[in-house]
Steps between C-alpha positions, in 0.01 A plus 500: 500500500880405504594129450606315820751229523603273760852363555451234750843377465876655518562772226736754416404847641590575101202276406303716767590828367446385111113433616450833657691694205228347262210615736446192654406437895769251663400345799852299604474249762776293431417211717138422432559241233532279766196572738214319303207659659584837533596479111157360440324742708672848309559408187177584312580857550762516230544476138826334438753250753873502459684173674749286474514168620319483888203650416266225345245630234242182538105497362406560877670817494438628124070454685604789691683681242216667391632823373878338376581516144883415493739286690868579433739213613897666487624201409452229216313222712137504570449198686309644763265686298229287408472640131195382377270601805634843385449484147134380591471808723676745194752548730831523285814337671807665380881379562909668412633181290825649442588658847727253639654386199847632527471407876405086422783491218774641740358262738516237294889583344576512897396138604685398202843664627414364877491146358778525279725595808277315773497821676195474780653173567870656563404776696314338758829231559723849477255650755517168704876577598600210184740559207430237292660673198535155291186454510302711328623459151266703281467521088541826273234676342680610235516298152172250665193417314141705662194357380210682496199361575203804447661797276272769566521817711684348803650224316680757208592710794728227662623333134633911475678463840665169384620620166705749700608290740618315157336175563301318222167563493202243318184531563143329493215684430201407241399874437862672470585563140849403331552915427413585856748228605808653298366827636554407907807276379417126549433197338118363492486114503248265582457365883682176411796642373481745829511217675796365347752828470429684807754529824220690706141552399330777616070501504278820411149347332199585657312164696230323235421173403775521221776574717387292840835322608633561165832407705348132566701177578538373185595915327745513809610128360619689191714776678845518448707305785563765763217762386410766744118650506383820623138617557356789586206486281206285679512201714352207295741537164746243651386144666679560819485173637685370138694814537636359878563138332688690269704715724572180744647275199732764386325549178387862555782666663314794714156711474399804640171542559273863598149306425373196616164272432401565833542864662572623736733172490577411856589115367593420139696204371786708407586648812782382696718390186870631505500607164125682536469903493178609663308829473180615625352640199700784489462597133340794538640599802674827448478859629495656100260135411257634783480874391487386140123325541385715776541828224382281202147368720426840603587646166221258344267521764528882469488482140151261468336704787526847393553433092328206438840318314552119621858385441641149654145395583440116543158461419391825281533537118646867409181614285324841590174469590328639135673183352387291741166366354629432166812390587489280795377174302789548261769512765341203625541306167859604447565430845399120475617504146861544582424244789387211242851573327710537859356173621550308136877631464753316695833614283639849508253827367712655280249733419121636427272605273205652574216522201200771532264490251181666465340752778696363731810684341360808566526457892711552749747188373720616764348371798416165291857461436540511838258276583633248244852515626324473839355148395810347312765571825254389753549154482899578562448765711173522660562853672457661172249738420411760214694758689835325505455257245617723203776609747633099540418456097802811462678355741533118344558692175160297353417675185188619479339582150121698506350466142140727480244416211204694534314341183221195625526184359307205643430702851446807611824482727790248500782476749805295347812354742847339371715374731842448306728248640829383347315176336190597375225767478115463684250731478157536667211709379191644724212721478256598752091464414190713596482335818825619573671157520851483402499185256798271286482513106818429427787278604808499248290547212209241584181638505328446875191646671571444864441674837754513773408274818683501847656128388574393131694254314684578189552212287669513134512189276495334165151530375391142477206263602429360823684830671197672688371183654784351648576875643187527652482137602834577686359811663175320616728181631673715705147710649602794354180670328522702168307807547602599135680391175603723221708339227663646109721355287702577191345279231391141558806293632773804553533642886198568728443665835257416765377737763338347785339667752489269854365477830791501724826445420679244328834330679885443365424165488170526244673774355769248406245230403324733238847598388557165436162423261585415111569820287461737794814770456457706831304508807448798736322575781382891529352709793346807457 
């Protein structure tokens, strides 16, 4: 029996036609998305979904979906699929990450021209029967300073744009190389120096924890006098209500918003200011940006459905089902792994090493790569996944180095991450046991033996008396409980690590307190 797929939202009729090419049933009803019930009530008769952003893929729906094996989003966001209900269900959720890319950047490189000429705001006094000529007085592209904040695909699509436009481009990104940054033509510096140079800043990160209002009151603070920001990335990298402080004391000259904190934004602090360009989240919003994802979702879909191959899938490894027994443990190791080294390095990756050794080198290292890459960029860019994590590795220029050893030494398999940064070197060893556990033995050449828990504190200090109890006494003043505590060391007195293993999690402000204990180096909190 043929595959059937349901587009409950507005498609191409090319996306359409790609489905039934491949031999797959379309049923298109455009404007069901939006009717709840009726959704509920039909769609267990289908295999895969295609949608954009009405239709609302919730657990209460995925009950019903008791036939559905993909959901194709054309488009990059999938906030209104509720992934993990699917990934419980085996339902894989697919996206097109790179569809609108050329659409955002010459979004983004047009805001920037409409606030360098205040053009919304002298068209509608030229439209109101006013010729206030004098009044508009604008500033040149040409010859100014564009910083960069996010150089990946959308980000080295607009520092391109701005080299021809011959302006000065700098740019901010932890994961893009110095030899992929004389390759698109600009100058990588750190945030602060950003800061400092740049006549108009322009945003493309993805939204984490990292880059939350990474445009805060006090970064704005450091701006040059007269700075103009752009964003068309995601509401929440710029404190708007410091932004609006800014704008109203002269100190950021204009912004020029297409996301907001809040959306849809029918009130937001920096509407109504003269020197304010507004957009409602247009980035995408182009005939060619539409067609783009609608080809590339039904092109996947089609692709999984009849073939069985997964590409740009959120929540499912790419390992064929004959690996799958034997390699599924492994990908998890080298997935949390590269996440112990993402969430310990704070400078810039200038590249990785990845060690197998043992049987473990005689698998499909591939798909662990991926899944290693996948757990160093997540804490920077949590829509990452072992699909399109190699793909953003490429793209940052991160060098990444495989070394295979197939002969044993002290286990049967041992998985081996360095993350290489500018200062200094750290590596992390793990192996996975009988009970298929993925477990720590190594952390930059100290022996460990520890398991990975949902909430753990890494601690490194001088080995010296007293240490342990005063940790622990800390942890216990503060009601935190210590489910586990796995310590090595150098030699007596040289530098130790501690990894503890807690119930719940432990604040900035304990964080800052163990940091603060005698000989401790570095503190860290870790989620896994």
């Amino acid at each position: 029996m043929a595959p059937r797929v349901l587009i409950s939202d507005s498609l191409s009729p090319t996306a359409v036609q790609i489905f039934k090419d491949r031999g797959v049933e379309v049923d298109y009803q455009p404007n069901l998305g939006k009717d709840k019930e009726k959704l509920a009530e039909i769609i267990g008769n289908y295999d895969g979904l295609a949608i954009r952003s009405a239709t609302k893929v919730t657990a209460k729906l995925l009950e019903k979906a008791t036939r559905l094996k993909v959901v194709g989003r054309a488009g990059i966001g999938v906030d209104n699929v509720e992934i993990p209900a699917a990934t419980a269900k085996g339902i894989i959720v697919m996206n097109t990450p790179f569809g609108n890319s050329i659409t955002t950047a010459e979004h983004a490189i047009a805001l920037m021209f409409a606030l360098a000429r205040e053009i919304p705001a002298a068209d509608a006094s030229t439209q109101a029967g006013k010729w206030e000529k004098n009044k508009f007085m604008g500033v040149e592209i040409t010859a100014k300073t564009l910083g960069v904040i996010g150089c990946g695909n959308i980000g080295g699509i607009v520092a391109d744009r701005a080299v021809g436009l011959k302006m000065r481009v700098i740019a901010f990104d932890p994961f893009l190389s110095p030899e992929r940054a004389i390759e698109i033509g600009v100058e990588k510096v750190e945030l602060e120096e950003l800061l400092r140079r740049a006549d108009f800043i322009t945003l493309h990160t993805p939204l984490t924890e990292k880059t939350r209002n990474i445009l805060s009151a006090e970064a704005i603070a450091k701006c040059k006098k007269g700075v103009r920001i752009i964003n068309c990335a995601r509401g929440g990298l710029v404190d708007e209500v410091a932004l609006r402080a800014a704008l109203d004391s002269g100190h950021v000259a204009g912004a020029a918003f297409d996301v907001f904190v809040e959306e849809p934004a029918t009130t937001n602090p920096l509407f109504g200011h003269p020197n304010v360009v507004c957009t409602p989240h247009l980035g995408a919003s182009t005939t060619e940006a539409q067609e783009n994802v609608a080809l590339q979702v039904a092109e996947q879909m089609a692709d999984y459905l009849v073939k069985g191959a997964v590409s740009n899938a959120l929540n499912m490894p790419s390992i064929t089902a004959e690996e799958a027994p034997r390699l599924t443990p492994f990908v998890k190791l080298a997935e949390m792994i590269g996440s112990f080294a993402g969430q310990l390095t704070d400078t810039d990756i200038t590249g990785i090493r990845l060690e197998y050794e043992g049987d473990v080198a005689t698998m499909n290292t591939r798909a662990l790569t991926a899944a290693a890459l996948t757990g160093v960029l997540k804490p920077q860019l949590e829509t990452v996944n072992m699909v399109s994590a190699p793909a953003v590795a490429k793209e940052r220029g991160l060098g990444v180095e495989e070394v295979r050893r197939e002969e044993q030494g002290t286990f049967d398999s041992v998985f081996r991450l360095t993350v290489k940064t500018a200062k200094q070197e750290r590596s992390v060893a793990g192996t996975v046991f009988a009970d298929g556990k993925p477990r720590i033995v190594e952390i930059k050449g100290i022996q460990m033996d520890a398991e990975f828990q949902p909430s753990m504190l890494y601690v490194t200090n001088k080995d010296k008396p007293g240490f342990i109890g005063r940790l622990g006494t800390l942890l216990g003043d503060a009601g935190i409980n210590i489910a586990t505590f796995a310590l090595g060391r150098q030699a007596a007195g040289e530098d130790a690590i501690a990894l503890v293993a807690i119930d719940g999690a432990v604040d900035a402000d304990l964080l800052d307190k163990v940091q603060a204990l005698p000989n401790v180096v570095q503190a860290k909190r870790l989620r896994f």
